[in-house]
N, C-alpha and C positions, 0 to 999 in steps of 0.2 A: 876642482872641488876644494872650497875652503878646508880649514881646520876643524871649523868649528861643526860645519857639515859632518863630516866625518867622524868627528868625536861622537854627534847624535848618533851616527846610522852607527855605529861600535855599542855605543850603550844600548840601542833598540834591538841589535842581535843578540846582546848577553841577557836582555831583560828576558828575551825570545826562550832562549834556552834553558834561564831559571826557571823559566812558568813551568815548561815542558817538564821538570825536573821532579819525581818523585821519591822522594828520601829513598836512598836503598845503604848506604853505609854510616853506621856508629861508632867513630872512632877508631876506625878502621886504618891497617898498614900496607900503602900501595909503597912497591921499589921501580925505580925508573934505572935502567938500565939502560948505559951508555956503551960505546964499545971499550973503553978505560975505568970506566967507575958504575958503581950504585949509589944512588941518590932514594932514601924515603921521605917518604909523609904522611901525616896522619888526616884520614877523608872523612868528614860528615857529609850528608847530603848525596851527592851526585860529585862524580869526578870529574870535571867538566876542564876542557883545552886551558882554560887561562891560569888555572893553577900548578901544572907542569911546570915545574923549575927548571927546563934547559928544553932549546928547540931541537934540538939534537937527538932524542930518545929514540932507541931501536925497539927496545921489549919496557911493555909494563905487566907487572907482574902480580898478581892479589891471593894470595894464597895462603890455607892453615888457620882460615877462621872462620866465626859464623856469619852468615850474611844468608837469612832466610830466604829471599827474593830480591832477583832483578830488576827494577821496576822500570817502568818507562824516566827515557831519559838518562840511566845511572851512568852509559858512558859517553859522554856526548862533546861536540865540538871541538874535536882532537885531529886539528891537520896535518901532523908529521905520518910520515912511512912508520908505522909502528909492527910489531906481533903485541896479540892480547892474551895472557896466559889468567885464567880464574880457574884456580884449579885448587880441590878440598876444602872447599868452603859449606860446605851444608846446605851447598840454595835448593831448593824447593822449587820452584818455579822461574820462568821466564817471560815476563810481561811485553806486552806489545810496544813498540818501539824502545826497547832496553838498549837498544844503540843508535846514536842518533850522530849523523852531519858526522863520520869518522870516513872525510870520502878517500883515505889511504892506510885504510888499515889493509892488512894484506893475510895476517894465518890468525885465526881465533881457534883457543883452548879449553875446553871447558870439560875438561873430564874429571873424573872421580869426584864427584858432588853431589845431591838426595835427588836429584831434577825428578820429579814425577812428570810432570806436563810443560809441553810449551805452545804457548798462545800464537794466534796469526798475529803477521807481522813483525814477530819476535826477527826476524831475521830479517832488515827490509832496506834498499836502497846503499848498500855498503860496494862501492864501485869495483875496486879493488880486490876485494877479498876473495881470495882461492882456497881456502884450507876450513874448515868446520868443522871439527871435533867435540862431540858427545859422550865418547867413551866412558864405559863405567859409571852410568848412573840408575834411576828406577825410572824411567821415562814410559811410561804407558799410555800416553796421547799426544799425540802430534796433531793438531787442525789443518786445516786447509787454509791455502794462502801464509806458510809459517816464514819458508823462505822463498823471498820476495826481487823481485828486480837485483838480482848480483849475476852479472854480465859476466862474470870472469870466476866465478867458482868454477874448479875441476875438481876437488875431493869433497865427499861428505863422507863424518863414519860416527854412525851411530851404534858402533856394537856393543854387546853386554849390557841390555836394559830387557824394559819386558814389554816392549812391542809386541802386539797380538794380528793385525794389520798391517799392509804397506798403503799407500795409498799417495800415486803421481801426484796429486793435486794437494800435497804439500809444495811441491815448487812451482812459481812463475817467473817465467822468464826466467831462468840459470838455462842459459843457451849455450856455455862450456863445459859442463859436467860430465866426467869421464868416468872418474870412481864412485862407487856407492855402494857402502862396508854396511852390514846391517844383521852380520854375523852375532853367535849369540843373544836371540831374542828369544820370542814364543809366536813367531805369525806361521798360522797354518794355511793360509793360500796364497796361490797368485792368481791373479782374475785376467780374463782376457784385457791384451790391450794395455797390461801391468804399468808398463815405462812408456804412456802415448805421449805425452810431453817432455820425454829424458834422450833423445834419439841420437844424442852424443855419447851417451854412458858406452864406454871401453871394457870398462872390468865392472861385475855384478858381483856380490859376496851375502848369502846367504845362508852358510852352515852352522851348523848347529841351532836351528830353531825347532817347528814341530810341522813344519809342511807334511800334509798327507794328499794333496791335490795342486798339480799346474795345469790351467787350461791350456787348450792344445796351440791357442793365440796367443798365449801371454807375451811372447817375448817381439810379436807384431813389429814393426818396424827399424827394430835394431842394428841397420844394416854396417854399425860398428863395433860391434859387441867383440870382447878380444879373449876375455876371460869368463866364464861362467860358475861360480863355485856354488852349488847345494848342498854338499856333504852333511852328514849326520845328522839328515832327517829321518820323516817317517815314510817316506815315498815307496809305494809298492808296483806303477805302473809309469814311465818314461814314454813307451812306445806312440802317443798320440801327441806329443811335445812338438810344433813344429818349428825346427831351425834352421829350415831354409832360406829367413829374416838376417840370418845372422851368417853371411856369407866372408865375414873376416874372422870367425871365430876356431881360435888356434887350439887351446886350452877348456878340458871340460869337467867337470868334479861333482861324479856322484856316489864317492864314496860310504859307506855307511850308513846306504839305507836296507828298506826290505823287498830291494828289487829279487826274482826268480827267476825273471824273463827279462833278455835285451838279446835284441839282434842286429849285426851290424846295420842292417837296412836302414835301420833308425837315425843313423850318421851318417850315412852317404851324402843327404843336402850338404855336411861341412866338409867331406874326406879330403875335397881340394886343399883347406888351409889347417885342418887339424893337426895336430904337433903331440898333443900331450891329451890322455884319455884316463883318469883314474875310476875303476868301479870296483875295488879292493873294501873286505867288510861287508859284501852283501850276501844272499845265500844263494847265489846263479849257481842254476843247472851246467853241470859239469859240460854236457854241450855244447850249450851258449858260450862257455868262456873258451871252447876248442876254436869255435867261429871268430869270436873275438880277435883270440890272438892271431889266428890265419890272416884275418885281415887287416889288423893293425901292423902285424909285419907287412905287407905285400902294400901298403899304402905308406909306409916308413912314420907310423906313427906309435910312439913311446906310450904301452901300456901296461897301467901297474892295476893289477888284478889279484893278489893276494898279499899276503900278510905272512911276513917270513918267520915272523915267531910262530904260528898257526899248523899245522897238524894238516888239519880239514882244509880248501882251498875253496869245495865247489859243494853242492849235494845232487843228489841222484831221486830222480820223483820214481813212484812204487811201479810207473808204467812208461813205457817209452821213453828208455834212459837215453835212449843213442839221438834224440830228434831235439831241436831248440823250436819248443813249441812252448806256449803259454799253457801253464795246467793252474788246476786249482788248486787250493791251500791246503784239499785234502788227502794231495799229492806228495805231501813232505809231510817227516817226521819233524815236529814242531817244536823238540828239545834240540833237535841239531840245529835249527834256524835261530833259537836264539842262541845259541852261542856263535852266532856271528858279529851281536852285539858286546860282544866285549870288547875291550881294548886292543889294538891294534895300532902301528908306526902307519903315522898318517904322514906324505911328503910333501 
């Protein structure tokens, strides 16, 4: 290939990338972080590969100002191994293809920012990348098709936004995804069939949102699920939840709901690999929790069922105290139940 060849096909891929390029930063201070020094610059436009002052960059870093929206293109054409930190900038949104031809970026940052929504696509064709953080924003719509062909993610963690929904069919194709943090939102279900395209997810993390309902198939195929967290919802029945899907699963967390009733029966599909069982902060029948512990000792699995600042441990329904039977709500005094909801040492 001549020179002159190659100088064309150089200029037709930058011209390629401007097109693509939708203004997202005003004079804006990117630092380029070496493992010896920082380097800045100030970016209009899109930050595109050929403006980087050194091939060398480990972390670029955009932080502490305003930048309303991502747009398509804003970081594009950038072939070093880098991390991408944008973090406290005020974005708002994430537009479809806001990252573009970065085929080794490897951890993307983007927490504490206004994010209400992000668009499909937003997250599409990034080879390399493992890590995607959301943390701490207002995110209340996620589309379908958001994150797109990344072969090699294993975390996602969308926690602390206002998620009212989950819905698999934001990812295609992330065929490595282990983690998926989604703690502190507002989604009140899980629908059969939850994770039908996640079937590598490891650890689940759901606490503290507002579930009042799991269908009994939701967690359908999980045959690597290692960790399960629910705590601090609104859940009042477990017993239909089937986790016999989830035959490596060690660890289970449902602390903090308004469960009455649980009996071990419930966990025997996992009692083979169970390790650790917390249901401490709920208002169970002082029976159930005798059952409980009989059988989490005789299976040598680690259960923490109360709350050592607490007084009260269990309650006692007006009939049939001695049996772990499901009663109904008119069974408990309702001033003692909530006070289960207080605060309590969560482990």
């Amino acid at each position: 290939m001549n020179v002159t060849l190659l100088c064309a096909l150089l200029f037709c891929s930058l011209t390629v990338y401007a097109q693509n390029c939708v203004s997202t930063f005003q004079n804006n201070e990117v630092e380029f972080v070496l493992k010896n020094q920082k380097l800045s610059k100030t970016v209009t436009g899109c930050l595109i590969g050929n403006q980087i002052p050194t091939v060398n960059i480990d972390l670029i870093n955009i932080k502490g100002q305003v930048i309303p929206s991502l747009n398509s293109g804003a970081i594009s054409n950038i072939p070093h191994h880098f991390q991408l930190n944008i973090l406290h900038n005020k974005i708002d949104v994430i537009r479809e293809n806001a990252f573009l031809n970065l085929p080794r970026l490897r951890n993307l940052y983007m927490d504490h920012n206004h994010i209400t929504s992000v668009e499909p696509y937003a997250f599409e064709n990034l080879p390399l990348v493992e890590n995607i953080y959301l943390r701490n924003n207002n995110i209340d719509v996620i589309k379908k098709h958001t994150f797109v062909n990344l072969p090699k993610l294993t975390d996602i963690f969308i926690n602390n936004n206002k998620l009212k929904k989950f819905d698999h069919k934001w990812f295609v194709s992330t065929p490595s995804l282990r983690w998926l943090v989604l703690d502190d939102n507002q989604i009140t279900s899980l629908k059969s069939s939850a994770f039908e395209d996640l079937r590598s997810l490891t650890h689940i993390a759901f606490n503290n949102n507002n579930l009042t309902y799991i269908h009994p198939e939701a967690f359908y195929g999980l045959n690597q699920l290692e960790e399960l967290s629910l705590g601090e919802n609104e859940l009042t029945s477990f017993e239909e939840v089937n986790l016999s899907y989830s035959s490596a699963l060690y660890k289970l967390g449902i602390e903090h709901n308004k469960f009455t009733y649980l009996s071990p029966r419930f966990f025997n599909a996992v009692r083979g690999t169970m390790k650790e069982l917390f249901i401490q902060g709920n208002p169970l029948q002082c029976a159930c929790v005798d059952e409980l512990v009989l059988w989490a000792s005789n299976n040598n699995i680690k259960l923490v069922w109360k709350c050592e600042e607490k007084e009260v441990y269990c309650v006692f329904p007006l009939s049939s105290e001695n049996e772990c039977v499901k009663q109904p709500n008119g069974q408990f005094n309702s001033s003692l139940i909530e006070s289960f909801r207080s605060d309590c040492a969560i482990e």
